[in-house]
N, C-alpha and C positions, 0 to 999 in steps of 0.2 A: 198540330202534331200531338194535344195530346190526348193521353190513353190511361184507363184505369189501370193497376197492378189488378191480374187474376190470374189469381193459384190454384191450385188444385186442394184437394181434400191432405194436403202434405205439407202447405202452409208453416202447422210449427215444427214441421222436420228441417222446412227453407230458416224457420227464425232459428232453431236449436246452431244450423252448419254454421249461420253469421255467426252468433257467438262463438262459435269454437273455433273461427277460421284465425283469431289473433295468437292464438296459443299455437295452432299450424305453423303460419308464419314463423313461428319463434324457433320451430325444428325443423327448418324446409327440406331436412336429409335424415329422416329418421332410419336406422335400423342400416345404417353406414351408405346404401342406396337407393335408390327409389325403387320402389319390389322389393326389396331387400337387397342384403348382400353382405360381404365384410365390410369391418370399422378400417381395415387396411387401405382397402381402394377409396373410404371415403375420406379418409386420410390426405389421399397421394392428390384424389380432386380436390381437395379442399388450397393443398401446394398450390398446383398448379393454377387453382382461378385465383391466387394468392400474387403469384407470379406475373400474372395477364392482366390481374387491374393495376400491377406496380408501372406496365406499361404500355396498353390500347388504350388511349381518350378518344381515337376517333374510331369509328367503325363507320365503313360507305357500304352498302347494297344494293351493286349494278345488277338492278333485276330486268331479267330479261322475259319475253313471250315463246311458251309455247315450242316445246322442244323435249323428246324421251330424251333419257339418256342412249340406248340403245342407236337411236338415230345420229347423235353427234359422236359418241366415245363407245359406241359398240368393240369396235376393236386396235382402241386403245392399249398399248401392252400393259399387263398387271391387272387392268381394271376386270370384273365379271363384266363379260361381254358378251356378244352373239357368238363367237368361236373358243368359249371357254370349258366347253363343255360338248361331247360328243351333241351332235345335232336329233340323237334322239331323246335325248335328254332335256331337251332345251324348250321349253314350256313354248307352244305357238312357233315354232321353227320354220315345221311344214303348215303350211295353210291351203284352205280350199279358196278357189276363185270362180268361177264360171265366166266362160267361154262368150264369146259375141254369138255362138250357135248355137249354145243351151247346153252343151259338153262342161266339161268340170276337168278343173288341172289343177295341180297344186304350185304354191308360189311360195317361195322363201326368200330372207333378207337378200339384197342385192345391193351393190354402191353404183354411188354414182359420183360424180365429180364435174370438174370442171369442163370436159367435152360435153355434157348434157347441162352446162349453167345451172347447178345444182345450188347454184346460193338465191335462187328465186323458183318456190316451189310454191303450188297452190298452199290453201287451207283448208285441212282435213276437216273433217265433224269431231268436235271436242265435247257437245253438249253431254250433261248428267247423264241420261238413258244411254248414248250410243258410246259413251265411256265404258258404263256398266257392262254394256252386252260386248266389246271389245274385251273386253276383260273374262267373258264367259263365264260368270261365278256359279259355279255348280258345288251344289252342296255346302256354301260357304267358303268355297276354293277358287279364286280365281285361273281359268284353266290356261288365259294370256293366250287365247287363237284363235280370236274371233276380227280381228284388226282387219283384213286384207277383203273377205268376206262383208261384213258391215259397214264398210263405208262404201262399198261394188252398190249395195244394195238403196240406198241412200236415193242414188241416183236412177236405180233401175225403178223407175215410176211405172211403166207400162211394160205392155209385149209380154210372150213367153221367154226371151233372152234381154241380154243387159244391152246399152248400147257401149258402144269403144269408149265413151266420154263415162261408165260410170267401172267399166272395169280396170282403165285407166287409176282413175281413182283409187279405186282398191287396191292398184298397182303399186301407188305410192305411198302406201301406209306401210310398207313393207322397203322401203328403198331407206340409205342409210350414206351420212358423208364420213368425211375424213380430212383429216389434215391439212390434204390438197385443194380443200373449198373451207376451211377455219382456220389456217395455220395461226390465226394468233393466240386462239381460245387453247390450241392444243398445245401451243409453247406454252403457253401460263400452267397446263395441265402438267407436261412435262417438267418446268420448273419449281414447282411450290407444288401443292395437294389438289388433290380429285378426292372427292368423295363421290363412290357406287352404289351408293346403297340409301341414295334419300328420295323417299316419296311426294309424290306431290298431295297436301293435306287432305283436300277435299274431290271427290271424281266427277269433277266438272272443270267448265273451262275459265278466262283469265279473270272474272272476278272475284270468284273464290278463291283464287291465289293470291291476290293483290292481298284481300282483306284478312290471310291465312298468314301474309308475312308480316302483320305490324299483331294481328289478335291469337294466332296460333289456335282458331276456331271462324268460324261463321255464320256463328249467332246461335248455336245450339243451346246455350245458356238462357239466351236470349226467351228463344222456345218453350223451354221447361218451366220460365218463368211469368209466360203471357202464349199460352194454346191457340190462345186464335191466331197468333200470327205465325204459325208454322205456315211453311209453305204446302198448298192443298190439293196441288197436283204430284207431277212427279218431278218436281223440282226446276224444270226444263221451260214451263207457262207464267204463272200469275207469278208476282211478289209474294215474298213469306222467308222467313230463317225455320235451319239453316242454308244463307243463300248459297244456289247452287246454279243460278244463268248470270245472263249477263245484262239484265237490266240496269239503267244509268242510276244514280244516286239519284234520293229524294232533294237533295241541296242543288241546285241549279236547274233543276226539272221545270218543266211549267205549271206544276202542282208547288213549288214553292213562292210562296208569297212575300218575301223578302224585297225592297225596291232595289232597283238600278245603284251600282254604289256599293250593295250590301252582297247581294246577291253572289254566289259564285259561278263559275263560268261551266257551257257545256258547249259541245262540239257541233253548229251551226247545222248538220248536216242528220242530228240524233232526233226529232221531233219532228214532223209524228213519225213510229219507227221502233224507238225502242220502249222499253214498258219502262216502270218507275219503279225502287226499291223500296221496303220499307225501311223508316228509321231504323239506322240499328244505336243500340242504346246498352252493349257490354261492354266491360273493360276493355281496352287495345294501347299499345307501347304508348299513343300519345297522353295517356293518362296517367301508366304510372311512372314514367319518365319524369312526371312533375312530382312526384316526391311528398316532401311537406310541405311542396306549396302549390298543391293539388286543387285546396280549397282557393286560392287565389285565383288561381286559372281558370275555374268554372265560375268562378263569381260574374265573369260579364258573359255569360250566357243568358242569350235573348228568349229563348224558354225553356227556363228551368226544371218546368215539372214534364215539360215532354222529352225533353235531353237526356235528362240525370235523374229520373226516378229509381235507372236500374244502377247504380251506383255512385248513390249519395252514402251506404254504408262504405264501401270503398274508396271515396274519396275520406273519410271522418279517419279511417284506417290508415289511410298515407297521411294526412295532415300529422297524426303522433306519431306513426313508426317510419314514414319514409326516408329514401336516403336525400342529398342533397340533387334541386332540380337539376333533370340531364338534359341539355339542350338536343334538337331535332329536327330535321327538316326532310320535304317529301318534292324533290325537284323532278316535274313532269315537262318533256316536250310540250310546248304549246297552252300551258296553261295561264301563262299572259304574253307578253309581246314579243318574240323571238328577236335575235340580232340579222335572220334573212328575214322577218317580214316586213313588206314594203311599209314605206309610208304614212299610206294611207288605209292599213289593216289594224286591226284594234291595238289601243295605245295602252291599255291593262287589262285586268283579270275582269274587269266588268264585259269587254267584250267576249267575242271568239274567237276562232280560227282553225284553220282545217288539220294542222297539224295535231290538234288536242284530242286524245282521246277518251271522253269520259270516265267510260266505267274502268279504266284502270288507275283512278287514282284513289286510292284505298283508301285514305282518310277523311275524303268528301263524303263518306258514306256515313259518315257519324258525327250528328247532331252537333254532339259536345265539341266537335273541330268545327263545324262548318258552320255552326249558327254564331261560334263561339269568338268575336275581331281580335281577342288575343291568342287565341286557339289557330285559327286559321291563317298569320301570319307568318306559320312554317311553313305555308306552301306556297310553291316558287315554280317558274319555267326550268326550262332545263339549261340553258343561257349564263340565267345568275347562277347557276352550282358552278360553270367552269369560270365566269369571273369571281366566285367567293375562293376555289382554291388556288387561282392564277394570283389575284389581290391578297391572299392571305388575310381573307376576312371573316372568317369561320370565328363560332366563338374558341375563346383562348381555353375555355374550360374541357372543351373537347364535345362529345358529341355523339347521337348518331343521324347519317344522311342517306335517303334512298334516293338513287339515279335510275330514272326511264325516260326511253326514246319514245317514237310516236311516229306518224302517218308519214312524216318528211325527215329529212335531217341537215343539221345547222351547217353542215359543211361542204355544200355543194357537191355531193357525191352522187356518182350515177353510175346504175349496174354495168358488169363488163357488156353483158350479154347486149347487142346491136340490137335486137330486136325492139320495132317501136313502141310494143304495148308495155313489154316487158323496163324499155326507160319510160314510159311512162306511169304505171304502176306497181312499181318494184324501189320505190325511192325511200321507206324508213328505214329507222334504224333500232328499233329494237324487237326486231330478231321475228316478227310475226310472219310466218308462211302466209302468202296472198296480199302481201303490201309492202313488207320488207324484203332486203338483200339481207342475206348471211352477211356478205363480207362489208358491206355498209356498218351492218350491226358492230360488229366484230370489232371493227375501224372507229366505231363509236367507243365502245369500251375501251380501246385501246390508249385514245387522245384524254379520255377520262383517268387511266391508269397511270398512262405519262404523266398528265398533271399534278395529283395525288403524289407521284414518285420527285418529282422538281417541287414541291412544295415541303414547307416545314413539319408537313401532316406526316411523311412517312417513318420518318422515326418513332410516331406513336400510333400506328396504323394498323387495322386489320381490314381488309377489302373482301366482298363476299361477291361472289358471281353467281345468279340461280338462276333457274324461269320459272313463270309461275305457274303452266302445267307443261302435259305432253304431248299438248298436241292432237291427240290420237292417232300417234304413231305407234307402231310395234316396239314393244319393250318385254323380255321374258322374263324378268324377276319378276316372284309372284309378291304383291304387296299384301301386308296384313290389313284384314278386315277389321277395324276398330267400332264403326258403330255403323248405323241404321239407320233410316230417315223414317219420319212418318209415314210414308208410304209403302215401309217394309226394303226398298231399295239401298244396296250398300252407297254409304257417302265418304266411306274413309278408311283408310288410305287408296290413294290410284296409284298409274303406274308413276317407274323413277322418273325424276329430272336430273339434270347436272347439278352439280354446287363444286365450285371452287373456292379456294381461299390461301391468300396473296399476303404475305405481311412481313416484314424485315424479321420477325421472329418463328416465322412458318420453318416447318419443316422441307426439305429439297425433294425432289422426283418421290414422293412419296403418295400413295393409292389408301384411303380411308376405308374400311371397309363395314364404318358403322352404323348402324339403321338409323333414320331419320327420316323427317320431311320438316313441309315447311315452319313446323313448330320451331325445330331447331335455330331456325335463324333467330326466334324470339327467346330462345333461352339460353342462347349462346348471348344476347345483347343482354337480359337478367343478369347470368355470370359475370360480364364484363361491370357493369356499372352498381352490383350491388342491386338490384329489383327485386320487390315481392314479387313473384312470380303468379301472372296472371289467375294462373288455375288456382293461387292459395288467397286471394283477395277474397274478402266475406262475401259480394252478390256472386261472383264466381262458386266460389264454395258450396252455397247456396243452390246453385242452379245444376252443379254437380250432383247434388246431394236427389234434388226431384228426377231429376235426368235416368238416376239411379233406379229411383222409386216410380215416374210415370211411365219409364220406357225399356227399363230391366237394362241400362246399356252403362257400364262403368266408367268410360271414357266422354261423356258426353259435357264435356267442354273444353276451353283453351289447354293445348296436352304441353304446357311451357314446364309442366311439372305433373307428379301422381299419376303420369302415364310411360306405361313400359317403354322401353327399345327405341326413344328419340333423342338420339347425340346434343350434346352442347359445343359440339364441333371442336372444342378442345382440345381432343388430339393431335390437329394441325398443327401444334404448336412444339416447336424445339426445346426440350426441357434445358438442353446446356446453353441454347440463347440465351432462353429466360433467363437463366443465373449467371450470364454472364460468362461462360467458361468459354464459350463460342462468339465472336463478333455476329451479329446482328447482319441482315444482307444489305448490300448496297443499293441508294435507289437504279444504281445502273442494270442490278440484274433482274429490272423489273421493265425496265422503259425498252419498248420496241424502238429504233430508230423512225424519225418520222416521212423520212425517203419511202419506208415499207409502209408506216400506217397511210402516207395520203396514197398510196400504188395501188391501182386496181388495173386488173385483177390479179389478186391474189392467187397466183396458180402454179405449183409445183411440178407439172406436167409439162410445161414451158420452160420451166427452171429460174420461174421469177420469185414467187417464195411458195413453200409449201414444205412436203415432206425429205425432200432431199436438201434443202436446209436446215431443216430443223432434226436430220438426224435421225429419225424417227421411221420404224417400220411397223406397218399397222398388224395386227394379229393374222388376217387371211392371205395378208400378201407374205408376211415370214410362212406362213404353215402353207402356200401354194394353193390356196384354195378359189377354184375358176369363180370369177364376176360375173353371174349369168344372169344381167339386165333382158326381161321380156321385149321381147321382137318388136311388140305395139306399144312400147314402154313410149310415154309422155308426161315431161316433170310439171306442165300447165294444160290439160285439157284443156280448161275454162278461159284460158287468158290468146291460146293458141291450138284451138283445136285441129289435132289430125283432118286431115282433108280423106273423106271416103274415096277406098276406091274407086 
């Protein structure tokens, strides 16, 4: 792995930023805000993260797959939804679809629920390209009405018309739940904070998310700093940053040469199949999380000059200014030996298993964790996360832990829906259309919530709920265009996701309404524990600075800082909690009874649990507005196709 440094003809504009990035660091809030702004408000944040490190040591991040927000909390009351706005207003509202007869109709959002088993829906196209052209960017505007049309079209391979299996499709880019198929995501919504208005970082699908919530980039840095490895299609083929498919990481691949023992683990089922990433070799949370003892931690890295070339200044920079090291752990379904698998299926990480899914583990993708035997003993199955919070064996210093589900789930759960393909292929549990259930998912977060809420963690706890894109589901907020890819193609921002956040000091029934993506969750973890903040570290800096100069694009790295309009989620927070003037919430009013988390199905239409216990009337159903599911509507073409007339 390794690679020469080659820079561009801007070289000592990259040496000038490292030097200047320490003095950065030293005013990470110049001019009261980042853009600016008044000394007042920087003031009030400075309280408040004042406030928040007196009491979060732990932060969890139940990240989830693959989900607009439009499609989960569209009409959520409070939140900008699908019905917040006159419907001609509503960016992509009306959409065109074509016919099985070569006619054209238009199709707008529609719900579905539990009579249609709306908690197991196929998987849309998320890839980079048909993200973009979903998004319709005209002019640099995303026009958000391309979704229902582009993914019909996907399918429609031949013939002068589409067939029912790809209009279908198109059908369900545009379909939307509620309540009555999430009721516990929507109780947590209803009880603590929703934020509306967070993008998903990069416009592709689950791997640039994974590696957007620990690096708050995708290797753009990476790029400005070594050209030839930009990626040289258009994002969606070969390897290259900024990553934007879904290639497996080079660590467990069969390009890595590491023996049995060493080696990390891949999903038995990935080779031959999926392509291979490149190294990636930029800052990410697991690095400055170690503080000033940065240098420690890369020292048993098994190759140094192809790991840590692109920051050896940045570790040199933490080893004198960081804060003290912050413990972290990256707990994946299936990445060693679950508590349901048999036997006689792998007994550690050196094996496989089918539950694991590669390229969602976001830290495997970089060198410095994966080459690295002290580096990579922060990751874990998803197993040991709920015996470290049940055993209370989390470190006592606090923390941060990411929780993901995976192809199966540890708790013998299985969809309501009778259908046999549907039990047989609808069994994970984080949250992915075409292999999970919703309420599987849901039910996973839930038992994870409980336990976080009975454990000694919730007193100092803030709990983050997101996923890592959208799916390519219909969402009409138009996100901001931040930058560009080599190939002239927008990479950033796509459309919303959800983010929730849970914490004894959160604020109640409360709707966020401030811009973000998934930077945010990385700068929300800087706040918390005291972090230089990625985008101010010197190779970061650095590759800012070329990004600037080779690609005219001002945003083109980790946006944890010196990028507009992404929250530190900080709002969420009750300021008379923090001080005390208010009690702190109980972990009671956090913990779903576990009668309702092990019940399936989950369904409010029945009266077993959904919206008429939880109280809650969704926006179309207060305002009367008719649910007008298409006649051919099918929530699994692929899994149960309509039988032709």
């Amino acid at each position: 792995m390794k690679r020469s440094l080659k820079l561009s003809a801007c070289a000592a504009v990259a040496a000038a930023a490292v030097a200047g990035a320490a003095a950065l660091a030293q005013n990470p809030n110049p001019g009261g805000q980042e853009g600016g702004g008044l000394k007042q408000q920087s003031h009030d944040n400075d309280q408040m993260i004042g406030l928040v490190r007196r009491h979060i040591k732990y932060v969890f991040v139940l990240y989830q797959e693959n989900r607009s927000f439009d499609s989960y909390f569209g009409t959520f009351p409070g939140a900008d939804g699908l019905f917040s706005h006159p419907a001609g207003k509503t960016p992509g509202f009306y959409e065109t679809i074509v016919n099985t007869n070569g006619t054209t109709s238009i199709i707008h959002p529609f719900r579905t629920g539990p009579a249609e088993y709306a908690a197991d829906t196929e998987d849309i196209d998320h890839s980079h390209p048909r993200i973009d052209a979903k998004m319709d960017i005209t002019n640099g505007v995303p026009q958000m009405d391309k979704f229902a049309l582009v993914e019909e079209r996907k399918y429609w391979t031949s013939g002068p018309d589409p067939s029912l299996k790809a209009k279908q499709m198109g059908e369900l880019a545009m379909a939307y739940e509620d309540g009555n198929t999430i009721p516990f995501l929507w109780r947590y919504a209803d009880r603590f904070v929703l934020f509306d208005h967070i993008f998903q970082l990069m416009t592709g699908p689950s791997t640039p998310g994974n590696l957007s919530i620990i690096a708050a980039q995708t290797g753009q840095t990476q790029g400005a700093l070594h050209p030839d490895e930009l990626y040289p299609d258009n994002g969606s083929g070969a390897p290259g940053v900024p990553v934007l498919n879904d290639d497996d990481p080079y660590w467990g691949s069969p390009l890595d040469t590491n023996p049995p023992g060493v080696k990390l683990p891949a999903n038995p089922g990935d080779f031959p199949g999926y392509g291979i990433q490149t190294n990636q070799t930029y800052a990410a949370l697991p690095l400055s999380l170690a503080g000033k003892d940065a240098g420690k931690m890369v020292s048993t890295d098994r190759d140094p000059e192809g790991d840590l070339d692109d920051v050896m200044e940045d570790v040199a920079f933490l080893d004198r200014n960081g804060q003290r090291s912050v413990p972290w752990g990256w707990y994946e379904e299936g990445y060693d030996k679950e508590p349901t698998d048999p036997n006689l299926g792998p007994v550690d990480a050196n094996g496989t298993h089918a539950s694991y899914i590669t390229h969602h583990n976001g830290p495997q993708y970089f060198g410095y964790v994966a080459n690295n035997p002290r580096m990579s003993r922060n990751l874990h199955g998803l197993g040991d996360f709920f015996d470290a919070v049940n055993n209370g064996t989390l470190p006592q210093d606090g923390g941060v832990f990411f929780v993901k589900g995976g192809f199966q789930n540890l708790f013998g759960m299985t969809p309501a829906d009778p259908d046999a393909a549907v039990q047989r292929n609808f069994v994970g549990d984080d949250d992915h259309p075409g292999y999970s259930d919703a309420q599987i998912s849901e039910a996973m977060l839930a038992k994870a919530i409980n336990a976080i809420a009975r454990s000694p963690y919730w007193d100092q706890c803030a709990i983050i709920i997101t996923w890592d894109d959208s799916e390519g589901d219909y969402d009409h907020v138009i996100p901001p265009i931040r930058s560009y890819g080599p190939d002239g193609s927008a990479i950033s921002d796509g459309p919303r996701v959800p983010l929730l956040l849970i914490s004894p000091y959160a604020r109640t029934h409360y709707i966020a309404h401030q811009m973000g993506d998934h930077g945010s969750v990385v700068k929300f973890v800087d706040a918390v524990f005291g972090l230089t903040p990625l985008a101010k570290l010197p190779d970061e800096a650095a590759g800012r600075v070329l990004g600037k100069l080779e690609f005219g694009q001002d945003n083109w790295g980790p946006d944890d800082a010196l990028t507009r309009d992404v929250s530190d989620l900080l709002c969420a927070f009750d300021p008379a909690r923090l001080a005390g003037m208010t009690p702190p919430l109980p972990a009671s009013y956090a913990i779903i009874p576990d009668n309702i988390v092990d019940a399936l199905p989950q369904d409010g239409t029945n009266s077993v649990y959904g919206l008429k216990q939880l109280g809650i009337t969704p926006v179309d159903i207060a305002k009367g507005i008719p649910n007008e599911i298409p006649a051919d509507f099918n929530p699994r073409p692929k899994t149960d196709p309509t039988p032709l007339p």
